[in-house]
N, C-alpha and C positions, 0 to 999 in steps of 0.2 A: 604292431598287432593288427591294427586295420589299415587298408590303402587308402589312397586321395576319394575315393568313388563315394564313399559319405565321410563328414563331416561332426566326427566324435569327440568328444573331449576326453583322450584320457588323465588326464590330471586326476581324473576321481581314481585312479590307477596310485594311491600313495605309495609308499615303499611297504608300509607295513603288508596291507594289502597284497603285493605285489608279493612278498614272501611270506605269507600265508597260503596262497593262491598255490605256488610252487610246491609245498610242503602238501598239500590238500588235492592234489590234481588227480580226477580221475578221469579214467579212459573213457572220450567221448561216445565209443563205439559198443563199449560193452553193458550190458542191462546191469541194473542193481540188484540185490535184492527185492524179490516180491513183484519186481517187475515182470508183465504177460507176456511173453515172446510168442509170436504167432510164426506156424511154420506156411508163409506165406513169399509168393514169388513176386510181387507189387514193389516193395523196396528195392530190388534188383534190378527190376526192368526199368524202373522209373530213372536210378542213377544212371541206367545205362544209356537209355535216352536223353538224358541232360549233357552227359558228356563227351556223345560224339555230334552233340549240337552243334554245326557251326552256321551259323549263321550269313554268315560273308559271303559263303559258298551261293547264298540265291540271289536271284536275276529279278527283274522287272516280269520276264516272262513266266516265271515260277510263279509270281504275284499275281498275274494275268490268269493265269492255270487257275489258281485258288477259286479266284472273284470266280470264276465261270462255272466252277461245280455247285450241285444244289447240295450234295451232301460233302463235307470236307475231310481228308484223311489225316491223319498226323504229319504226312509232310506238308501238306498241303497248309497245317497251323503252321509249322515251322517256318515257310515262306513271308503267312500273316504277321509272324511275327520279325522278322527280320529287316534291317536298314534299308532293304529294296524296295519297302511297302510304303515308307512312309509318304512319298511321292503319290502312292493311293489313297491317301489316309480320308478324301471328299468320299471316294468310290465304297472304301469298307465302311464309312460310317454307313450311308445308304443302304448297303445290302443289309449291314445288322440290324438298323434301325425296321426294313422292310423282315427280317427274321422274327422280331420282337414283335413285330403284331401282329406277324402269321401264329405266331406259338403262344403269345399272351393277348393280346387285343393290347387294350391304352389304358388296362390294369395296373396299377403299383402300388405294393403294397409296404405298408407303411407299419414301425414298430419304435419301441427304444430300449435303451442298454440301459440295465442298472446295476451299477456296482455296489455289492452289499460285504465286499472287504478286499484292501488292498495290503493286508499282511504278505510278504512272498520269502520265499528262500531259497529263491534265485539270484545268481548276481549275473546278471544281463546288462553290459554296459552302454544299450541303447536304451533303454526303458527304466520308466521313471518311477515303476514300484521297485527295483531293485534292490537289494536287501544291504546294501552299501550307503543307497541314498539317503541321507536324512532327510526324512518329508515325516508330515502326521498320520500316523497307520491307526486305522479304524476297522472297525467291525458291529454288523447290526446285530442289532436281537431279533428274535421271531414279531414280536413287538413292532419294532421300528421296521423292520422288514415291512410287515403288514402296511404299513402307514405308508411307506413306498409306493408300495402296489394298488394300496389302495388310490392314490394323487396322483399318480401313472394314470390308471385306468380310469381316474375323471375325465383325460383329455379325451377321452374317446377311443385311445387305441386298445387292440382287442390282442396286438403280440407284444411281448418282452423279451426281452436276453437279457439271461442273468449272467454276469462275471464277478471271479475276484482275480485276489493276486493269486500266486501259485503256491502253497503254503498249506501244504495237508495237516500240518499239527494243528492250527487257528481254523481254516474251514476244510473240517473233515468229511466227508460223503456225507455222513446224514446229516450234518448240518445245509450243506446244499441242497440234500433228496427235503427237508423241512422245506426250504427257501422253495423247492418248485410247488409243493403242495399249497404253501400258502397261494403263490402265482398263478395256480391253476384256479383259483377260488374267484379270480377276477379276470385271466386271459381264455383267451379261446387255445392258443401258441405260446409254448414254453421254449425257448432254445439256449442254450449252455455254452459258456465260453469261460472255461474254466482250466485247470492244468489234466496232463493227459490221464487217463486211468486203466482199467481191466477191463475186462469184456464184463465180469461176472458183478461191478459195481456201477458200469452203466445200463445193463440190465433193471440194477436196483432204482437210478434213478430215472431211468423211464417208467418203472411202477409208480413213482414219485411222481409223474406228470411232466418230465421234458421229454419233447418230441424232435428237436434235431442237436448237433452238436458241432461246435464250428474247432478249428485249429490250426494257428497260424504256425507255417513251419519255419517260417524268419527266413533262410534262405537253404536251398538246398544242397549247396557245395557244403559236406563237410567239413573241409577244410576251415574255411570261412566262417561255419559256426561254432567248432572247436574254439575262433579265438574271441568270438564275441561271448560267449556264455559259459562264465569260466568255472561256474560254479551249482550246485542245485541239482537237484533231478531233469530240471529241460537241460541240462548240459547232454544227456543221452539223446543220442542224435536217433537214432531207429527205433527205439521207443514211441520221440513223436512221431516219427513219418509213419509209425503203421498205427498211429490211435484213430482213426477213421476208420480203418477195418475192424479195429475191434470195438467200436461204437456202432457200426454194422449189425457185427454177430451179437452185442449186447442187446439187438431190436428197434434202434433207435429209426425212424422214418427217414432221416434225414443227415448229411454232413455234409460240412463248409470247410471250404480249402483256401488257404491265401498265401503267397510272400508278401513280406514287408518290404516291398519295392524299395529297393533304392541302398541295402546294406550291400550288393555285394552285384554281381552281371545281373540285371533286369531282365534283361532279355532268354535267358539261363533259364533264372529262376521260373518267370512267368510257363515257357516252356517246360518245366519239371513240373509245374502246378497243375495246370492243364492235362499232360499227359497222365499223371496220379489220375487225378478226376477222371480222365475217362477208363482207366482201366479198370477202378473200383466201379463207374459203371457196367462197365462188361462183366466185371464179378459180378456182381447185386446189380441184377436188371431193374429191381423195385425202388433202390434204393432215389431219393430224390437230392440233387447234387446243386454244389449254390459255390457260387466263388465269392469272396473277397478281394477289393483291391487298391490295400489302404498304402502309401508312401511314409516315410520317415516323417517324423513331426516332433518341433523343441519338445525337453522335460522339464521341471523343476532341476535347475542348480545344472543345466547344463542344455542354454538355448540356441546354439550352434548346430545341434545338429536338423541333418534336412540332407537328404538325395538330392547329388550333384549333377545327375544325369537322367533324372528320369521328369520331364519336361508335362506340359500338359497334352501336348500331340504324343508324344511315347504314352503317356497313363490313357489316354482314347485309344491308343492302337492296339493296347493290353486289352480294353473291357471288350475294343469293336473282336477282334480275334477269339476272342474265350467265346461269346456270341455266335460267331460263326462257326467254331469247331464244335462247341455242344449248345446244339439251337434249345434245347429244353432248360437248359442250366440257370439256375436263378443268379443274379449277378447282382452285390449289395452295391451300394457307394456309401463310402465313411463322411461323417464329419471332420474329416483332418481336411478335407475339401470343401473351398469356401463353395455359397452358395450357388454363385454363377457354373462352377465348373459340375456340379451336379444336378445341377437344372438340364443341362445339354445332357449329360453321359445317361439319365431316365430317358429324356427326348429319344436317345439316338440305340443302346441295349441293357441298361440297368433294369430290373426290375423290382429290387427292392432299396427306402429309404428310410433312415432314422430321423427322428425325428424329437424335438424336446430335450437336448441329448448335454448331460453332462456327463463326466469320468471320474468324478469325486465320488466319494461315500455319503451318501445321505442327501443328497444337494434335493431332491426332488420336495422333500417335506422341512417347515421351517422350523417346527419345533423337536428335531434331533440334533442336541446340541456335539453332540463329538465327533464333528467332523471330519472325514479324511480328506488329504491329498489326492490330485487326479495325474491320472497315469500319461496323459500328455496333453497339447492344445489342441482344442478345436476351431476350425475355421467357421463353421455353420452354424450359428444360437439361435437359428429360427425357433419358433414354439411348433408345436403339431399344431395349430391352428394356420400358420402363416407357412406352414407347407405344404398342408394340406391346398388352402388357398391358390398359391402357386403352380402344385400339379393342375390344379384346374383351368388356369390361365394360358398352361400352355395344351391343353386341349386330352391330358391326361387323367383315370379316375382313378382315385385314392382306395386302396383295398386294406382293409381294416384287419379283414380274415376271409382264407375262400376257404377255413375248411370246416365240416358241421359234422358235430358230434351225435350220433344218435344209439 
C-alpha cells in the first residue's frame, strides 16, 4: 500500500479493518455531499505541473541560472529544487538568507498551536489522531478553552493557531467560530488548522475572528494519497487541494500551504506546493502566503515511522528554495525539528516560530483534568521564554505581532 520511501507500520491495517475499508471505499476523486466545488483552474495546473516535473533533467548550470536572477520563475524553482543544487546548498542558503532581510529585516515572529480537540474521522495511516488509533480523545469546553488562551497569552505571545482533529460531528464550525472568539479576547492573530470547509463557513469564522488558514495537503500525487487516507472526508483529494481558494473567497487575509515531507517524492511534492502557492498568488494579489515544511514524525502505537529520504540538507534546500521563488512568503519551522535545526533554517529563510508548543489537548493549563493524546512527537520543548531568548542570541528580534488593529 505504501513503498520503502517512509517507513509506516501497516500492522494497524488488521483484517477486519482491511474488509471494512474495501466494503466502504469511496472515490478519492469525487466530492461528497455538501462538499463546495469551485469552478477553478488551480488544481489542474498545479497537477500538471507536478507531473511533468523531472527533476534529473537539471544541470549544475540551470542552478547557476537560478542563483543569478534577482527575481526566480518556476523553472528556475524547479532547478532549486532539484539533485543538481544540492552541491549549492552553501550558495542558496546565502542568497535566501540575504532575501530574508531584504523583505523582513531580523523580524520573527513567534506564535503557538493549541489543540482544543483531537476527535477525527479520518483514517489516515500516518497520523496519530486517526480514528483507527486507540489514543485518549478529548475535547474542551468554552471553559477550558478560555483557560487555554488565557496561560498561552501569559507567556507573552500575542498569535495562536487553533487545531483539532477532523471530525465535524465533535467540533462543528461554530464550536470553532466560539474557540476563535474566545482567542480573539487575548491574541492580536487567530489562525485555523482545522479540516477543509466552504467558502460560505470560512466566511463565518472569519467573522469569528480567524484571520488566516493553514492546509496540509499530505502529498500531492494522488495516487499516493488514495492509499494513505483510506477513509473520511480528507480522503477527497480536490476537495483539499482547492480549500485555500475557497478560504480566499471566504475573506480570510491569509493561507498556508504544506507537504508532509517525506510520505511520497519530496521533491514532487515540495514542487506542487510551491507552485499552488504561487498561482493562488497571482489569483489574489492581496492574498498573504506562508508555507509550511514539517517531515514525518513517530505517533502513538506506531514509532517507526519517519521520511527515509528527506535528510536535513534536502529539508534546507526545500525552505532555502520556497524563499527564493516567493521572496515575500512567510515560511513556519515545526517543532517536529529539534532545536538546533530550526535555530539555523530562522538564521538563514524561516520567518516564523512556535514556540511552548504541545499537540495534546489541554496540556497548556494544569487544572484540565481530561486530557488528550498528541497527534505526534516533537523535537523542540523550548518554552516562549528560552526561544524567544535564543532568537536574540543569534542576533534575530522576536515579533510577537506586526499587525494593529484600529
Amino acid at each position: 500500500m505504501v513503498d520503502d520511501k517512509t517507513c509506516i507500520n501497516e500492522s494497524i491495517l488488521n483484517d477486519d479493518i482491511k474488509e471494512w475499508q474495501k466494503k466502504n471505499r469511496t472515490d478519492h476523486m469525487a466530492y461528497l455531499p455538501g462538499m463546495e466545488a469551485l469552478e477553478s483552474e488551480v488544481q489542474a495546473q498545479v497537477i500538471r505541473f507536478m507531473e511533468s516535473y523531472d527533476y534529473t533533467a537539471y544541470t549544475s548550470k540551470d542552478v547557476s541560472r537560478a542563483l543569478a536572477h534577482e527575481s526566480r520563475t518556476p523553472e528556475d524553482f524547479a532547478a532549486l529544487l532539484s539533485p543538481a543544487a544540492l552541491p549549492y546548498l552553501e550558495e542558496m542558503a546565502q542568497c535566501a538568507r540575504a532575501e530574508t532581510r531584504r523583505n523582513f529585516g531580523n523580524g520573527v515572529q513567534m506564535f503557538t498551536p493549541v489543540y482544543i480537540a483531537n476527535y477525527c474521522e479520518n483514517f489516515c495511516i500516518y497520523c496519530g489522531f486517526n480514528c483507527h488509533n486507540k489514543i485518549k480523545r478529548a475535547m474542551l469546553n468554552e471553559e477550558e478553552i478560555e483557560k487555554e488562551m488565557r496561560a498561552v497569552a501569559g507567556t507573552g505571545l500575542q498569535e495562536v493557531l487553533i487545531l483539532t482533529g477532523e471530525s465535524r460531528s465533535r467540533s462543528d464550525v461554530e464550536y470553532i467560530g466560539r474557540a476563535c472568539e474566545i482567542a480573539g479576547t487575548y491574541f492580536k492573530v487567530v489562525g485555523l488548522e482545522v479540516y477543509p470547509m466552504n467558502s460560505d463557513e470560512y466566511a463565518y469564522l472569519h467573522r469569528c475572528g480567524a484571520d488566516y488558514v493553514t492546509v496540509f495537503q499530505e502529498t500531492y500525487n494522488s495516487d499516493k494519497y488514495e492509499s494513505l487516507h483510506l477513509a473520511g472526508h480528507k480522503r477527497i483529494f480536490p476537495y483539499r487541494l482547492n480549500a485555500q481558494e475557497r478560504a480566499l473567497k471566504g475573506g480570510m487575509r491569509g493561507v498556508g500551504f504544506a507537504a508532509l515531507l517525506g510520505l511520497d517524492d519530496f521533491r514532487r511534492d515540495a514542487f506542487a506546493t510551491g507552485m499552488h502557492a504561487y498561482l493562488l498568488q497571482r489569483k489574489y494579489p492581496h492574498a498573504e502566503i506562508a508555507f509550511s515544511c514539517p517531515r514525518l514524525r513517530p505517533i502513538i502505537h506506531n514509532e517507526k515511522i519517519n521520511p527515509m529520504d528527506v535528510h536535513e540538507p534536502q529539508l534546507l534546500q526545500v525552505v532555502a528554495a520556497y524563499r527564493l521563488f516567493l521572496p515575500f512568503a512567510g515560511i513556519t519551522v515545526s517543532t517536529r525539528e529539534c532545536a538546533r535545526v530550526r535555530d539555523n533554517l530562522v538564521n538563514i529563510a524561516a520567518t516564523k516560530i512556535s514556540a511552548g508548543v504541545s499537540t495534546a489537548i489541554g496540556e497548556h493549563v494544569d487544572d484540565i483534568e481530561e486530557k488528550g493524546d498528541g497527534q505526534f512527537e516533537i523535537s523542540d520543548g523550548r518554552s516562549v521564554r528560552e526561544v524567544y531568548e535564543d532568537l536574540l542570541g543569534l542576533g534575530l528580534q522576536p515579533v510577537m505581532s506586526d499587525h494593529i488593529y484600529v
